[in-house]
N, C-alpha and C positions, 0 to 999 in steps of 0.2 A: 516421540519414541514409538516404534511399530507395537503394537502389543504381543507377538509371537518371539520379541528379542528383547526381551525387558534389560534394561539398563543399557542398551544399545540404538544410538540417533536415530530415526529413521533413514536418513541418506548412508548410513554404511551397515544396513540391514541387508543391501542386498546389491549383489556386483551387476554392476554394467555391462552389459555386452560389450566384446569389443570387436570390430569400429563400430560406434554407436550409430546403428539406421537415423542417418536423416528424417525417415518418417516419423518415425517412435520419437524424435529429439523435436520435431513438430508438433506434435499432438501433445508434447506432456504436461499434463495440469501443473506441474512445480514452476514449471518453466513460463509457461502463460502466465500464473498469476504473478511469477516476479518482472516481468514484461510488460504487463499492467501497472503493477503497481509503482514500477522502477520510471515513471516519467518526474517530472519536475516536482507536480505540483501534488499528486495524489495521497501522497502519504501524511503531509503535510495537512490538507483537509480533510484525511480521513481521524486524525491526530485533534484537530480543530471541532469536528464533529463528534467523536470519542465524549469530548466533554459534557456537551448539552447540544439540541438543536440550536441553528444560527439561520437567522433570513439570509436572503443572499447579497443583499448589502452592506451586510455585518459581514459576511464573508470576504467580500469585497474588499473592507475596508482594512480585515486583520491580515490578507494575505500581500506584501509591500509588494509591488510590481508584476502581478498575476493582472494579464488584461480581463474586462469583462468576456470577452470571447474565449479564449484559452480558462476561463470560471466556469461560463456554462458548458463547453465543451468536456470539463476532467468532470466536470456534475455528473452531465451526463452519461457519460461512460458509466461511471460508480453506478449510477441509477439501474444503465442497464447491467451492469454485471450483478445486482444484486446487495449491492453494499450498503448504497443513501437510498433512502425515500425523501420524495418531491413530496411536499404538501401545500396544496393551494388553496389559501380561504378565501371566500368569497366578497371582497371586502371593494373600497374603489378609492384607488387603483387596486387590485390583487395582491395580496401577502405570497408570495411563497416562502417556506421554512423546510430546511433540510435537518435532516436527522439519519444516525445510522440504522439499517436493518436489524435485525438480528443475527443475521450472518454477517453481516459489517461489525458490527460489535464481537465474535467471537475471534475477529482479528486482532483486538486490540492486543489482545496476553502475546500471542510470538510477533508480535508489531515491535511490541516493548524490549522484548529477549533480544532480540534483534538492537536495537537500536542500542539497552545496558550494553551487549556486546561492543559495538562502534562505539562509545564512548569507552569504554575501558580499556579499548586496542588502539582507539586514534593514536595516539603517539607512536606506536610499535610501528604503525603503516605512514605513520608520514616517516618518521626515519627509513623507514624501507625506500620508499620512494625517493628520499634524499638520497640516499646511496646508489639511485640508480641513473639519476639525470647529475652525477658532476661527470 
């Protein structure tokens, strides 16, 4: 919720231009982090990490059909965006351990709302969708 519209969502706090500039629909931070986060795998280990740190072959092993490549790749994305921290000990071979940031972790609460939602509307939206593929 915006804090200037209390009890009103933030997305119907404030009308859209219309036609909405291409640029402005570019640059929008709503839109980037659901472009981020909307790939395969990310929510998923950010979900995975939410609980406790995990090495990366415990990750490896909890995620069914994530290649090592497509692993370290959504890693590292999250890493750079801010979300996981890399941790490397010094060990032989070397340990790495991931865990969420602190801004990774203040995802978790509208990660969840999100997600209660989809679960309480899957049926509503597969019916939908049934109705539109006979």
């Amino acid at each position: 919720m915006s804090g200037t519209h209390i009890g009103v969502p933030s997305v119907l706090a404030h009308e859209l231009p219309r036609p909405v500039p291409l640029d402005e629909l570019a640059h929008c931070p709503v839109g980037d982090v659901f472009r981020r986060l909307g790939d395969r795998w990310s929510l998923l280990l950010l979900s995975l990490l939410g609980t406790r740190p995990h090495r990366y072959n415990e990750l490896h092993r909890s995620v069914e059909g994530i290649s090592q490549r497509m692993l370290t790749r959504t890693l590292r994305s999250l890493e750079n965006d801010g979300l996981v921290r890399r941790q490397v000990y010094p060990t032989v071979p070397p340990s790495v351990e991931y865990s969420l940031t602190p801004l990774g972790g203040t995802l978790l609460e509208p990660l969840s709302a999100l997600a209660d939602w989809a679960v309480l509307h899957a049926g509503e939206m597969d019916a939908a969708r049934a109705q539109h593929t006979d």
